[in-house]
N, C-alpha and C positions, 0 to 999 in steps of 0.2 A: 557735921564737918564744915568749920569756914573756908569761904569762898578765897582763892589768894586774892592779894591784892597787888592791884599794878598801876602803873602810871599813867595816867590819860588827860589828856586837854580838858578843861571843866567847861558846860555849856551854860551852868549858871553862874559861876565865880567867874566871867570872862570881861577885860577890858578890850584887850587885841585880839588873842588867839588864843586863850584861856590856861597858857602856861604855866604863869604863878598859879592861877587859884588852880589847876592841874595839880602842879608838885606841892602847896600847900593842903589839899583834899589827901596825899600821898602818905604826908608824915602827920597827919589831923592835926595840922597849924591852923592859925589866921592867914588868909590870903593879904591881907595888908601887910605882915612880915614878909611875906615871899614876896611881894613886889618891891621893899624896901629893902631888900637884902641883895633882889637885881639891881637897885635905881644904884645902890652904893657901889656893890663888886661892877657895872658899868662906866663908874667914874674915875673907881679908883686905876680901872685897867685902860683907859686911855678911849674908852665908848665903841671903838670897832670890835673888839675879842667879844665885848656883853650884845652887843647891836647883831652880828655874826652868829654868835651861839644861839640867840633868841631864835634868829631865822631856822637854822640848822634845827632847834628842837620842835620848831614848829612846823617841820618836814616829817621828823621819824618816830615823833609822838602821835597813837592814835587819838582819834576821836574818843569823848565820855560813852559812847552806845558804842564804839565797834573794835573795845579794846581785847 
């Protein structure tokens, strides 16, 4: 039986707080998409809503080991 899977901060895909490469490890992306997929949707939305979320996921997202 597979293990589920869930969302977690990456400790090796990590630039900041390891979000992207998190939700890129999540949908088996490139971590370089999911950070280029933040850089745009934070530009295009004015940088507080992308700057704001990032914080916010980076509160109620757990750790890679303590998901």
């Amino acid at each position: 039986m597979s293990e589920k899977k869930r969302l977690s901060k990456s400790s090796k895909d990590k630039v900041f707080l390891g979000i992207c490469g998190g939700i890129a490890n999540y949908f088996d992306s490139d971590p370089v998409l999911a950070r280029s997929a933040y850089v745009i949707l934070t530009i295009f939305t004015g940088f507080v809503p992308g700057i704001l979320g990032y914080i916010i996921l980076g509160v109620i997202i757990p750790e890679e080991g303590n998901a």
